[in-house]
C-alpha positions, -999 to +999 in steps of 0.1 A: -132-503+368-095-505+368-075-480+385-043-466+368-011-462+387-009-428+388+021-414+365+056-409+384+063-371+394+101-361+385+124-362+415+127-324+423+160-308+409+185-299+439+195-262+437+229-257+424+257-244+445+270-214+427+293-202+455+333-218+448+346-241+472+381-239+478+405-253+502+428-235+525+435-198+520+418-165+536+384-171+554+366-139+560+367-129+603+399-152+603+429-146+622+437-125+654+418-097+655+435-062+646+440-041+677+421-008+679+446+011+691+480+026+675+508+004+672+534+018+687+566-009+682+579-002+644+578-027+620+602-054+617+622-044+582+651-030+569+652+003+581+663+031+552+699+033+550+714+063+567+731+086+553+757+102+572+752+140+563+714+130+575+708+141+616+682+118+632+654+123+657+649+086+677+622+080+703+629+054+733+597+044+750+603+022+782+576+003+797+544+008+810+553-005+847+583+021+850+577+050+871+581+084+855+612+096+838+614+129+849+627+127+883+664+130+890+675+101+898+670+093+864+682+127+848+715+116+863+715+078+848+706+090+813+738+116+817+764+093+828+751+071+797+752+106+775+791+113+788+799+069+783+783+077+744+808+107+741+834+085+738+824+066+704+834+076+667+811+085+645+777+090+667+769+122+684+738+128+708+736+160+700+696+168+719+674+149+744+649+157+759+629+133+787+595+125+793+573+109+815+574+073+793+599+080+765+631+100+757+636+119+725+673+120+712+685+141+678+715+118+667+746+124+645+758+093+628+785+093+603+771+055+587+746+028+592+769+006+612+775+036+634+741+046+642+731+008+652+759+006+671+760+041+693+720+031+696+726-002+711+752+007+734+733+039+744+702+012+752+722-012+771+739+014+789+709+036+798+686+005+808+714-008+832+712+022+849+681+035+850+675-006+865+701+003+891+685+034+900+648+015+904+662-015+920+644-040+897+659-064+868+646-069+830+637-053+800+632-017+805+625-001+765+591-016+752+598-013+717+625-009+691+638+027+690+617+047+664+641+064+635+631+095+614+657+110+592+661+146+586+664+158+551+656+192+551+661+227+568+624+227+576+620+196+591+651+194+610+640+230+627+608+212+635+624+185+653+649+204+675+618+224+683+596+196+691+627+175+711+637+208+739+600+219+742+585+185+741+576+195+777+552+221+768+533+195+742+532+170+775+516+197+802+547+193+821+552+229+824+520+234+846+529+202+867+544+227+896+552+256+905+590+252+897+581+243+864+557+268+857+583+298+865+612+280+838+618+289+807+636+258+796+628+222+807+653+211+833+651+175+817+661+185+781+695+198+768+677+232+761+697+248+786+726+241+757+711+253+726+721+286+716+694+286+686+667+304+709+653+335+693+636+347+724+665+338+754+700+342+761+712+320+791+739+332+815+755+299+826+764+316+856+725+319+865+719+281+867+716+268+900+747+257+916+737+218+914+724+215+880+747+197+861+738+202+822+731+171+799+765+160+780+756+161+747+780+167+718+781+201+696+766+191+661+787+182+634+764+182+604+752+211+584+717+209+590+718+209+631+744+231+629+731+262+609+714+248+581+679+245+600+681+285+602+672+285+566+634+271+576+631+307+587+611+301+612+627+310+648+629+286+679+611+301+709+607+295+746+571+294+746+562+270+713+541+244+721+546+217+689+525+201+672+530+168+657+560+160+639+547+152+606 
């Protein structure tokens, strides 16, 4: 008996690829990865313009291998850099205050060309000196400055607030004993503001060698009286909260 070839199976069908194929472009997980933390350094773009009747509050952050800030060695580089500012047209420091890793400033400007330049000159000048005072070269700010612009009586009341008492938001009111029997921080020009609802300074009470901040006497409406329209008083003892 004659066998049959047995009948030829199909070849079995390959299973289509329904997933696209492209070239180039986004790949999921490509990329550096994004950082965990906050970023602190502002974003490289046109800032808003500025608008001169505006005041602005400006943060300087220096680096993480500088010492602390509040010591006086320091207190008296940032002045001779506040009294070399006082010379300019059209920009006005008009608050600081200093921490232990960044310095808050309220700034008066009367035009955009006038803020960058009074905020470059104050940088160079302040970073030569405060590189003198440490005895060490380089950068010294680890980021642009950050820029917030004041628009309203509320929120310009919160930032002188949050700039003379920034101390009290830090802890450095309970650092020592000197600190913990003031009023006003030392390291701020609180000792000029005559907006306190709770103090009234005698100049003649402040110790013989403490030489004051030289900051300027504001010039626009809103640092000048118009943040008294927030209605909400500036104290000794408020610890602020954030800005925003």
């Amino acid at each position: 008996m004659k066998l049959r070839d047995p009948k030829p199976q199909p070849e079995p069908q390959l299973a289509l690829d329904l997933i696209p194929r492209t070239h180039g472009g986004r790949r999921d997980g490509a990329g550096r990865p994004k950082s965990s933390g906050p970023r602190h350094d502002p974003p490289h773009r046109a800032r808003p313009v500025h608008v001169g009747r505006y005041p602005l509050h400006i943060v300087l952050r220096v680096r993480k291998d500088l010492p602390r800030l509040r010591r006086m060695d320091i207190y008296k580089a940032v002045n001779r850099s506040l009294l070399v500012i006082a010379r300019r047209e059209g920009f006005r420091i008009v608050h600081v205050s200093i921490q232990h890793n960044h310095i808050h400033t309220l700034v008066e400007a009367a035009d955009a060309a006038a803020l960058e330049s009074g905020m470059r000159a104050f940088s160079i000048s302040l970073a030569r000196r405060i590189n003198k005072v440490l005895g060490r070269t380089g950068k010294v700010f680890a980021y642009r400055y950050h820029t917030t612009m004041l628009t309203s009586p509320r929120q310009t009341r919160n930032a002188i607030c949050y700039v003379i008492n920034n101390w009290r938001r830090h802890n450095e009111d309970e650092r020592s004993y000197f600190d913990r029997d003031s009023r006003i921080d030392r390291f701020s020009s609180g000792v000029q503001f005559r907006g306190w609802s709770d103090f009234r300074l005698d100049p003649l009470a402040l110790p013989a060698d403490y030489v004051p901040l030289g900051v300027a006497r504001p010039q626009t409406w809103l640092l000048d009286v118009g943040w008294l329209k927030a209605k909400r008083p500036i104290r000794t003892t408020d610890v602020p909260g954030p800005l925003s």
